[in-house]
Steps between C-alpha positions, in 0.01 A plus 500: 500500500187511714259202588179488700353150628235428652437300890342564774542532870312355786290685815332267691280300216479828313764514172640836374637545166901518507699650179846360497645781273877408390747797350813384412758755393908531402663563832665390828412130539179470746208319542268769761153371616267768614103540575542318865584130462553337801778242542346229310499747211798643530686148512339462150777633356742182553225270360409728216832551386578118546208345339535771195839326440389155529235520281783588218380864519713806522514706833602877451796666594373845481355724778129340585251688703149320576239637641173345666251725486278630666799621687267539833440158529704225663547194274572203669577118401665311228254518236672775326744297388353456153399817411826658604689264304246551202541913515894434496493268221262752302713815608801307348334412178551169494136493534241655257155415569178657573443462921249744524192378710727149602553486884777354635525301783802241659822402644779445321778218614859519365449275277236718337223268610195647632409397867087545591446788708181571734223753464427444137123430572432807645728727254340334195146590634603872612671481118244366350283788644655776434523381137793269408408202312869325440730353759855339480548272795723145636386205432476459817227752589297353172216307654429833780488705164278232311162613687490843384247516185568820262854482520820364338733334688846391353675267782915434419770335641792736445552822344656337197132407421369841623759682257409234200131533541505852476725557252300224272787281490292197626063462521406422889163470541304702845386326781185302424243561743353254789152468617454557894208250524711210357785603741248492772350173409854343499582630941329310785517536889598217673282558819104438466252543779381128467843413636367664873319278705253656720513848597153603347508869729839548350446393162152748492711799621732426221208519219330764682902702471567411194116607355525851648872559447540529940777439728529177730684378779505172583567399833506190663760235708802339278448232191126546484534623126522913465790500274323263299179673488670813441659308171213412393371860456606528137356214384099643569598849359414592170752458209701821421369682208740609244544866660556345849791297345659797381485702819637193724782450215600866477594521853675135489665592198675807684609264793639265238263232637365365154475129406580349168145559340547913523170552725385431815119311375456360907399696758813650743542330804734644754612349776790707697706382808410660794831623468433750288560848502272815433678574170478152404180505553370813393761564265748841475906494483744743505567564128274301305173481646346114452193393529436254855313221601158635497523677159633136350192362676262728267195307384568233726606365863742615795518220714678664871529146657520527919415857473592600880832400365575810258602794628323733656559805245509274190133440574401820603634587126229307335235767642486704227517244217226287648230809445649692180639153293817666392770669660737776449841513599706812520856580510740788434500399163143493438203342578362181276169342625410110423182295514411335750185325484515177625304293765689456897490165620644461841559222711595483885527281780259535821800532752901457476421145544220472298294257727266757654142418421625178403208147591828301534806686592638697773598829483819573701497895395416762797236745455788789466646316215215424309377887589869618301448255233150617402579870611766470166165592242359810564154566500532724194657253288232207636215752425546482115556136508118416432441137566731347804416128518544238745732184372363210714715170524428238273377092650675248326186394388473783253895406351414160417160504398344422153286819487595754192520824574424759237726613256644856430331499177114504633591785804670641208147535295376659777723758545494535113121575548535725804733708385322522120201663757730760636632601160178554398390703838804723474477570085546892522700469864841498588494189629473147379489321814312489848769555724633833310124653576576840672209645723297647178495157347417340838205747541367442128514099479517403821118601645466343836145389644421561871591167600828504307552792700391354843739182424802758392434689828542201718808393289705862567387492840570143603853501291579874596558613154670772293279705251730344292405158565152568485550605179719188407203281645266670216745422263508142569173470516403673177742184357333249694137625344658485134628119563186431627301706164337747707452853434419633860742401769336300759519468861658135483788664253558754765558216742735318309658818394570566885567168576830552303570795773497317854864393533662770683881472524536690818242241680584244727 
């Protein structure tokens, strides 16, 4: 008898329907899997067969051929577990029930329990999409399912329940659904800007970022507070909306990187060792291609901590995701492109040491080493980091004084209000925030008077700009004139805006 159930397979964040179509016939005893599993799917065999048995079900001893169509496509991971075992079951007659329209999704143990298995987020949206309205999932996987509205999600624990449920042996009741905003309301961060003494330059530059959605770099001698400040970067950045949530969980959900509560409600922030390689970074691998660092940072932070410390070629990598916010990574088997829009915040030392420049300290570094240790950033890469801010030391009057220092939630307003004028500037655009302006948005709301034009002059002269960085400067300073409620940029936002640009990492 022939079977066909429904799953689907996974390409990047995009899912593609998957028939598992079962014939089982009077013959040589043989179980042959076809339609190009890989090994995790060929190994399904064992557990199917196994779990089938302990579930007090009957496995056939006739000839079975499966196939996973569309034939062309590689399926990969354990999630076909279920709907193989469901096809066989049906093939056998030992199940009668109508699974047209259900989609099947999990691993089976041999035990017959049903182990969560990543990527349902993104294959229930893809489903959901392309028309499919019921889903049969673990328990496990229940609260990643529960956010999806207009669909019905059945969550079990084994495939006895599976088998019972559809057969209407026993009433199980779908998944009931969960509101984002009270998940939201429920996750704090446990770093707040009032907890920074001093550094009022550092803490503007931060606001200024985080308003405009541009890159920052940090520099400044050892223990005067960048890692902290860089922390504090999700706390003044506007809450995740409900479609932000769901782009940030679909790629964690494909690492296998979700929390308890099914969705990630807090803004990413990533934090890698300098360690780290290209594809860790950027993402790739041989067979499976995974998403990296910077596509798990979407909507939210990459922290690069001592900067001069990565590799050359791992930074030279983030080029071409700093302008375009995703990237795409091909291999033999294909290409599969992620997003990755997320704001850079960099921090380095002055010299090996980190004492040069330093009021009280002595630097013991030689010109030649402090020359290689700056050489490490390119220009390239600095040029798209807009704002690069000087980290002064902090006097000890600052740690132990009695002053309060504002909290993330008023820069937070701020931004909120900043960035509610850019959405409004750009309705119609491409773009949503200042620093993703290309040249024909610069031209059309970024009109610069004479003496802006005078002061920008002076600026690409004095710091020996790129075009690039002029155009970065612009950028800024469009985000400085929307903090401060203006609608022309003025001459004092371009000198702020270029003020950001003075720290040259190849000057001694």
């Amino acid at each position: 008898m022939l079977s066909e159930i429904m799953s689907f397979a996974l390409c990047g964040l995009d899912g593609v329907p998957v028939e598992v179509e079962t014939d089982i016939n009077k013959g040589m005893v043989s179980y042959d899997l076809v339609g190009l599993p890989d090994a995790a799917v060929k190994e399904s065999k064992e557990r199917v067969r196994s779990a089938i048995k302990n579930s007090a079900l009957y496995f056939p001893i006739n000839k079975i051929t499966i196939n996973l169509a569309p034939a062309d496509l590689k399926k990969e991971g354990s999630h076909y577990d279920l709907p193989l075992a469901i096809s066989i079951l049906k093939a056998g007659d030992q199940l009668e029930a109508d699974t047209d329209g259900i989609v099947f999704l999990g691993e089976l143990a041999l035990d017959g329990a049903l182990r969560p298995v990543t990527g349902i987020l993104p294959i229930l949206i893809s489903a959901k999409n392309k028309g499919f309205k019921r889903f049969v999932v673990p328990a496990g996987n229940a609260n990643e399912a529960s956010y999806i509205e207009g669909t019905e999600v059945y969550a079990f624990k084994s495939l006895r329940d599976t088998v019972d449920f559809l057969s209407g042996e026993r009433e199980f009741k779908p998944v009931k659904h969960r509101d984002f905003k009270i998940t939201q309301s429920m996750q704090s961060y446990n770093y707040d800007m009032s907890l920074v003494r001093g550094q009022k330059v550092a803490k503007r530059a931060l606001e200024i970022a985080v308003a405009g959605g541009h890159n920052i770099l940090l520099a400044g001698p050892p223990g005067t507070g960048k890692t902290m400040l860089a922390r504090c970067i999700p706390t003044i950045m506007p809450d995740m909306t409900f479609d932000e949530a769901l782009e940030v969980t679909k790629i964690h959900s494909v690492s296998g990187e979700l929390t308890e509560e099914g969705i990630i409600s807090l803004r990413p922030f990533r934090t890698p060792h300098h360690t780290a390689t290209t594809v860790s970074l950027c993402g790739g691998g041989n067979t499976k291609i995974h998403a990296g660092e910077i596509s798990k940072a979407h909507k939210g932070v990459l922290f690069l901590d001592e900067l001069p410390e990565y590799s050359r070629r791992t930074l030279e990598s983030l080029r071409q995701p700093l302008e375009d916010r995703i990237i795409t990574i091909a291999r033999a088997g294909g290409a599969v492109t992620f997003p990755a829009d997320f704001i850079l915040c960099a921090s380095m030392n002055p010299c090996p040491c980190g004492n040069y420049g330093s009021t009280s300290l002595t630097c013991t570094c030689t010109p030649a080493q402090i020359h290689k240790y700056r050489s490490k950033i390119s220009g390239p890469l600095l040029d798209r980091i807009d704002l690069q801010v000087e980290v002064d030391g902090i006097k000890y009057d600052d740690l132990s004084g009695e002053s309060k220092e504002e909290p993330s939630s008023a820069v937070k307003e701020r931004v909120e209000r900043a960035r509610a004028i850019q959405r409004e500037r750009f309705t119609g655009d491409s773009v949503t925030l200042n620093a993703a302006m290309g040249e024909k948005q610069i031209k059309k709301y970024c009109r610069l008077s004479a003496e802006c034009e005078e002061v920008l002059r002076n600026a690409f002269e004095t710091f020996h700009l790129s075009a690039r960085a002029r155009s970065r400067i612009i950028k800024v300073a469009r985000t400085v004139a929307d903090l401060d409620l203006s609608e022309a940029i003025l001459p004092e936002h371009i000198l702020e805006a270029a003020s950001y640009r003075s720290y040259n990492t190849n000057d001694l």
